[in-house]
N, C-alpha and C positions, 0 to 999 in steps of 0.2 A: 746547654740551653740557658743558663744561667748569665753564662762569658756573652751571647749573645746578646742577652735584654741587660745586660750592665753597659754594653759597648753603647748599645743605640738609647737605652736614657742617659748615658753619659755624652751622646754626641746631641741631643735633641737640647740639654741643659747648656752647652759650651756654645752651639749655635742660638740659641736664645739668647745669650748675654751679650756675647761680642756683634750677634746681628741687630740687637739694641742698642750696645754702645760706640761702636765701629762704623760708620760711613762705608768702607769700604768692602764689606762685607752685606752680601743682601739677607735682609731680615725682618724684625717688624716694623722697625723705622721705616719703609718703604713697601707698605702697605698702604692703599691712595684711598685718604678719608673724604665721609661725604661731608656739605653744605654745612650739615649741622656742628659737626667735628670738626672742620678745618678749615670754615666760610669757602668763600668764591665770589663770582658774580650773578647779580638776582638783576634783571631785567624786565619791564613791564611795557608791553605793545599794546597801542590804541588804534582800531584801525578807522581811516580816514572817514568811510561811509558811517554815519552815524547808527543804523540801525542793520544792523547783518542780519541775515538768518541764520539760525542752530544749525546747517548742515555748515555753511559758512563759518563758523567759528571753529566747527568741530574740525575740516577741513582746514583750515590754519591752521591747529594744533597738533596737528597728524605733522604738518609740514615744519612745523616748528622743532618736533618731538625726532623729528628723521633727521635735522641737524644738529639739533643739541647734543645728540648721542655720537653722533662721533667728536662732540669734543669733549664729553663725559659718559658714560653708561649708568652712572645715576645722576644724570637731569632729570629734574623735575619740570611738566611744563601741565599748564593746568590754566582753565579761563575764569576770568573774576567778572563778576556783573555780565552785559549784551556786549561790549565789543572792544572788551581787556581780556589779555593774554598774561602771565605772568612764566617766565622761563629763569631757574633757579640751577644753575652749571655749578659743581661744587670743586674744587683744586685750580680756580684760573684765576687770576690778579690782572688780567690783560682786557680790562672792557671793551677797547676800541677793537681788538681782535673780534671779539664773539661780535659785535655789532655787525663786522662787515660778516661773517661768517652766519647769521642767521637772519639779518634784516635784508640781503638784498633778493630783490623779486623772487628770481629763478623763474627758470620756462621747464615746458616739456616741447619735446621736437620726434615731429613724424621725417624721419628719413631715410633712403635710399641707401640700403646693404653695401651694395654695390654701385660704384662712381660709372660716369659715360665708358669709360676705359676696363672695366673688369675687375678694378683695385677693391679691396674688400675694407669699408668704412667702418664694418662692426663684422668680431670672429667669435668661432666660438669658444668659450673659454676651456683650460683646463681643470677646474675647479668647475664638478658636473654641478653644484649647487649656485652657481653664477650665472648662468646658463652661458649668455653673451659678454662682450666687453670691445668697448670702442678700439678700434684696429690701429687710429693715431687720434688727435688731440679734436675736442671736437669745436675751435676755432678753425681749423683747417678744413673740416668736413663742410661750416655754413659759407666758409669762403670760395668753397669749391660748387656750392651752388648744390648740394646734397640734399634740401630741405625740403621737403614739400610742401609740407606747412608747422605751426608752431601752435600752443594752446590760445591765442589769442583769435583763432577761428573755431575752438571748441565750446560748443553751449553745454554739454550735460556727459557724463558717463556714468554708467551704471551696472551693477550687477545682475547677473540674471538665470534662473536655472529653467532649462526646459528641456521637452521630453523629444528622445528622437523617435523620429516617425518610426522607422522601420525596426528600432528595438525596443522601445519604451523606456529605455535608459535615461537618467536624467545627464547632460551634460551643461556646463556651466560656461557662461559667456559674460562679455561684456558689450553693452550698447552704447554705440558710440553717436550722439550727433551734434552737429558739425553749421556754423551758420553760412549763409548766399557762398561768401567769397571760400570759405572752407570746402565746402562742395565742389566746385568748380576745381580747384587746386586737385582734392582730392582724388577726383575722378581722370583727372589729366594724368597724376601719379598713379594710382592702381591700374589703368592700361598701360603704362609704360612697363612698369614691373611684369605685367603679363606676357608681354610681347618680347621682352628684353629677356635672354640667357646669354651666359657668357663663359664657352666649355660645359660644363657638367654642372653652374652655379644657376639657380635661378634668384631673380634679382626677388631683396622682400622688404617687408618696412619696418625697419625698428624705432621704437618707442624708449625716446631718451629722457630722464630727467637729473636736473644737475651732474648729467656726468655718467650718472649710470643707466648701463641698458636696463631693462624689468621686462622687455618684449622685443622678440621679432620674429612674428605671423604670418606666415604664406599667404599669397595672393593670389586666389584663386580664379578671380573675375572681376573684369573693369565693373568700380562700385558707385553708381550717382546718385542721384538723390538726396544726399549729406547725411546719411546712414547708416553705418557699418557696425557689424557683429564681428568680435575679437575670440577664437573658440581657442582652447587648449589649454584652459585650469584645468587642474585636476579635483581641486575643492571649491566650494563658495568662496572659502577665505580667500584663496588666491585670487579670483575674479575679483572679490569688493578691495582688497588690497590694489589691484591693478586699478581698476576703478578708480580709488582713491588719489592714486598717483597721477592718474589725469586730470580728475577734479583741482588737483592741490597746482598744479603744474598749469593749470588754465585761470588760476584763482585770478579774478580783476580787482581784489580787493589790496590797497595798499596800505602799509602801516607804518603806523609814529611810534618813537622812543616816546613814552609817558614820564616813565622815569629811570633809571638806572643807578644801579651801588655798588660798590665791593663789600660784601659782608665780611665779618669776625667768625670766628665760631659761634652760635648760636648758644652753645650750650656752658660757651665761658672759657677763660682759658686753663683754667685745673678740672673742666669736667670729664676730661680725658685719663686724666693720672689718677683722680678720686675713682673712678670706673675703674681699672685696673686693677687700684689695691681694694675697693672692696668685694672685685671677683677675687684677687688672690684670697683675698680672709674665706670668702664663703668656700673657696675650692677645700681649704685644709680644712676649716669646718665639716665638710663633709667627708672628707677625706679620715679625719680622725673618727667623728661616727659611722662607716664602713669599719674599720681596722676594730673598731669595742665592738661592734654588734655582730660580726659576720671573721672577727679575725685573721686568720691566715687567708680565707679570700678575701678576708679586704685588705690586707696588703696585697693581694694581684689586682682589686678591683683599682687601689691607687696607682701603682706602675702602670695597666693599662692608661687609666687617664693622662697621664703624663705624655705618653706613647700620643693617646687622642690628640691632646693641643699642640703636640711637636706637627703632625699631619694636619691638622687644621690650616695651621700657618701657614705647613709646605704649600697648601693646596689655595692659599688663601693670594699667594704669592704669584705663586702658577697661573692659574687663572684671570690673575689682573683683577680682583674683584673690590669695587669701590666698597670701605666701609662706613657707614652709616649704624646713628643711634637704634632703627629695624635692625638692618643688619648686627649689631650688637646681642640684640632680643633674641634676633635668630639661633645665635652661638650659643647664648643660654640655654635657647630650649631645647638645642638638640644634646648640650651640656645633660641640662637631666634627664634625658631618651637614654643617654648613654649610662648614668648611674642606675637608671629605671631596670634595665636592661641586665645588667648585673645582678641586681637586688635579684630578679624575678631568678636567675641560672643559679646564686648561692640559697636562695631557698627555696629552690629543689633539690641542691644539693642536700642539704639539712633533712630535705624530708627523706629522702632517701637513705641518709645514716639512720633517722629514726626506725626504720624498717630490721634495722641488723646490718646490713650490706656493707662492702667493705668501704676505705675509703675510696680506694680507684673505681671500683663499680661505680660509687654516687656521683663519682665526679665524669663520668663518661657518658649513664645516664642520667643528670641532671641539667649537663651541656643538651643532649639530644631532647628532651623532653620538654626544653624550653623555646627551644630553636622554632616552632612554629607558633607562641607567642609574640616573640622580638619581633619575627616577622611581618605578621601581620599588625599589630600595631605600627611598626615604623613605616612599611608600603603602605598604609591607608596616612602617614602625615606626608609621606613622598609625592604620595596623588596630588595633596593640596598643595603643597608646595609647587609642583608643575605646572598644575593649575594658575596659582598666583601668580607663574613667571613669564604664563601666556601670556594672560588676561589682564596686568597689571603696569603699569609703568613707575617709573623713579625709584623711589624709595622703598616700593613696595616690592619691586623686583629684587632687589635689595634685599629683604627680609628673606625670600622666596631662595634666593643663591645660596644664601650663608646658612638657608635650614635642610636644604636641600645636599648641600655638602654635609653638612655635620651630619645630619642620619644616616648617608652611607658609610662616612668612618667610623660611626659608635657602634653600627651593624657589625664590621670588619674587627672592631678591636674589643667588643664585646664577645663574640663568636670566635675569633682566631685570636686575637693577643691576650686575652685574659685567661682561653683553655690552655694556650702555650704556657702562660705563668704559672698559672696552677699544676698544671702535670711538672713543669720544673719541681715547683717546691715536694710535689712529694715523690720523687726521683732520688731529688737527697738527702732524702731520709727522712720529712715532716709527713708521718704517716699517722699519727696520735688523733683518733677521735674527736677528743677536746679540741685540739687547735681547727677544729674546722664547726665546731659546735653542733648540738642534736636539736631539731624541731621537736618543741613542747606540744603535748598535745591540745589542738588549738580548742577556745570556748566555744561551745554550740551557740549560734543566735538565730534563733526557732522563728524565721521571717514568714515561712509558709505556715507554723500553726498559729501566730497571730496577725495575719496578713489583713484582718479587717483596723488591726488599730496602725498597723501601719501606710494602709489605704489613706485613713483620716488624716495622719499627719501629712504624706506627700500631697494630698489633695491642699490641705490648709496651707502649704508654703506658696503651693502652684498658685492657688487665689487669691494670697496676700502680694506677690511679686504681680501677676497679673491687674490688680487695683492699684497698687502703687502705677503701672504704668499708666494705666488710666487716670489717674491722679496726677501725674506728673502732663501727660500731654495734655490734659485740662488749663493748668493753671501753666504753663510753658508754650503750648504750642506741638510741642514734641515729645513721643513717647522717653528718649534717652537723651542725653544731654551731649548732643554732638560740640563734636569743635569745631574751628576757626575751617579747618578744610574741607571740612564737609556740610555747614552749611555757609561757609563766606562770614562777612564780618567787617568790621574796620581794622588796619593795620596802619598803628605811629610808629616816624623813623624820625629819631634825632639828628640834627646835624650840628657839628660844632665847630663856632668859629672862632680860628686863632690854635690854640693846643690844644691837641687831643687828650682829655685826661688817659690814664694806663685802664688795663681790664678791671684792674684791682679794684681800684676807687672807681668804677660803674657801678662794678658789682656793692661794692658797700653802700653807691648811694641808693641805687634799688632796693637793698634789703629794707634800708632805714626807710627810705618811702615805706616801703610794706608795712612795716611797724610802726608809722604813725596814721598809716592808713586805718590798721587796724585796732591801734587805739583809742582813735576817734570813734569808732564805727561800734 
């Protein structure tokens, strides 16, 4: 056991160094930073109509947010004022690339499965979560005359849940309507599809945007009117998602480059390295307060950790996951979930030597006696973390990946790699009491027999924190003191003509501004 966790901390330390200082080797140097850690390009869209509506905007953003991601998974894309977009790509140096790649129009296209001939325009994919995929290019498809029509005859789509007659089940659609000339089209294409098979295929309509299929809906009955119901979500979300893909793909709204930059790192150029060593300090920090308070398990509770950030990496690697200054936060906190974690199984351990019991008993029941603890704490930050990576975009998702990873390695190497360590050391013979310490018996603090004065105190904090807020939204505006993202703001950007001074001297003249700013002041 011992030859074992020597092998893999000695392979976890030897890959750390040469995959930091090797090229050639993959490691943490090729781990892909965000915006803030290693700039990119920041782009700001105006769109031409002077005054949009909030679905309009939110609808561009949606269409914005579905291209930025694939040229980063943490873009950020976010709207400023009535009809500014700001979209923030972090690892690219290539502006004129994202421009073409997010600023041109795009359409969605209703077309024809199946060509005059039986040739299949759209198959169905192998990848069961794809559903469809274009069967060849889809220039070839609008040149072949495949189209029935495009989103410039779409006025609205919308989501919609309602009950079936004959079961009272809800199911989930989407309404589609459609202006004069869209109808006409449409109704000529949904009888065709009706009347058209070809062998065993009947012809149906898929719904393309940019490239990719998101639908293709049998055709049950020539449809006129210029209004059609799309059935076969399985949830809302899918409906307003599809929805969304219409709206966005019919959008008439066109936009201007406002402005555009190649950013720096945001956070400077040693806020990277400074980050680094002073997690390394804090790690040994904590690492040598385990090993004083908790001794022979906190040397397992340190090799575990080790074991932790060797799989962090791997997985940080694996994954592709962009990291960001959240994402950073992330690792932290799931960092002290995992010493949390520890702490709680060594003293149990402890209490259970104070009982008498040998050392192997406490250590077998103090692993088991903890294990539904660790648990449920860490699944109740997993939820939110899941949560966040729904519901969230850029940066946020971000934070959500790298916490969501870390609590199920610190579950794994809490629970398996540290009871392995520990049953190591006393295998070989650290079987001694002392090296593993006795829980003192702890002081009584009598909450339930004075529970009226401690009523009064949580009351008094509750109502001092509660007036300060009302005091602060009085003379503010706002109960908390948001920032720049969440309630908007002005944003200056320098530009310099002639040499660019180095980071160095920015950063120096900045600080000295600060410092005469607040000298003055």
């Amino acid at each position: 056991m011992f030859v074992v966790i020597a092998v893999v901390i000695a392979a976890i330390g030897l890959w750390g160094y040469f995959g930091y200082t090797n090229p050639k080797i993959p490691g943490a140097q090729d781990i892909h930073l965000g915006l803030d850690l290693a700039g990119g390009v920041s782009v700001t869209y105006r769109t031409v109509k002077e005054d949009p509506s909030r679905t309009e905007m939110e609808d561009i953003q949606t269409k914005l947010e579905k291209r930025a991601t694939a040229l980063s998974t943490e873009s950020h894309v976010y709207i400023e004022g009535k009809n500014r977009v700001n979209v923030d790509i972090p690892g690219v140096d290539d502006a004129e690339a994202v421009f073409e790649t997010l600023g041109n129009a795009g359409n969605i296209y209703f077309i024809y499965t199946l060509d005059k001939d039986g040739n299949a325009n759209i198959r169905e994919s192998s990848d069961a979560e794809s559903g469809y995929v274009l069967a060849r290019p889809m220039s070839e498809i609008i040149e072949a005359g495949c189209v029935i029509l495009d989103g410039s005859n779409v006025t609205d789509a919308q989501e919609v849940a309602r009950q079936q007659q004959n079961t009272g089940a809800l199911q989930y659609l989407v309404q589609l309507t459609l202006d004069a000339d869209g109808a006409k089209k449409f109704a000529e294409g949904t009888g065709e599809c009706v009347k058209y098979v070809s062998g065993s295929l009947q012809r149906k309509i898929g719904i393309i945007y940019d490239g990719i299929v998101y639908s293709a809906p049998n055709v049950n009955e020539k449809i006129e009117g210029g209004e059609a119901v799309i059935t076969g979500s399985r949830t809302i979300e899918e409906a307003r998602n599809l929805a969304t893909i219409i709206r966005i793909g019919a959008l008439p709204l066109e936009l201007s480059v406002l402005r555009s930059n190649v950013v720096g790192a945001t956070l400077g150029s040693h806020a990277l390295q400074t980050g680094l060593l002073a997690g390394l300090i804090g790690f040994i920090l904590v690492c040598v307060y385990m090993i004083i308070f908790y001794r022979v398990p906190g040397v397992a509770a340190t090799l575990s950790l080790v074991i932790y950030l060797g799989l962090m990496l791997f997985l940080l690697l694996v994954c592709n996951v962009t990291l960001t200054l959240p994402g950073i936060a992330g690792i932290v906190l799931s960092v002290g979930m995992a010493v949390d974690a520890n702490v709680i199984i060594f003293t149990r351990v402890k209490e259970e030597l104070a009982t008498g019991k040998t050392v192997r008993s406490s250590i077998k029941i103090g692993f088991r006696k903890a294990v539904s603890a660790i648990v449920d704490g860490n699944v109740t930050t997993l939820i939110a973390a899941v949560v966040l990576y729904a519901m969230g975009t850029g940066v946020i998702k971000g934070f959500a990946t790298t916490l969501g990873i870390g609590i199920l390695v610190s579950m794994f190497t809490a629970l398996v790699v540290s009871n392995f360590i520990l049953r190591a050391f006393y295998y070989v013979g650290v079987t001694n009491v002392k090296a593993y310490g006795v829980a003192k018996k702890p002081r009584m603090l009598r909450v339930v027999q004075n529970w009226k004065k401690y009523v009064v105190i949580s009351g008094a904090l509750i109502a001092l924190c509660i007036t300060m807020l009302i005091a602060n939204r009085a003379s503010t505006g706002n109960a908390l003191n948001y920032g720049l993202d969440f309630v908007g703001g002005t944003s200056m950007q320098v530009t310099f003509n002639g040499t660019v001074p180095s980071n160095s001297e920015i950063e120096s003249f900045v600080r000295d501004s600060k410092r005469r700013r607040r000298s003055t002041s």
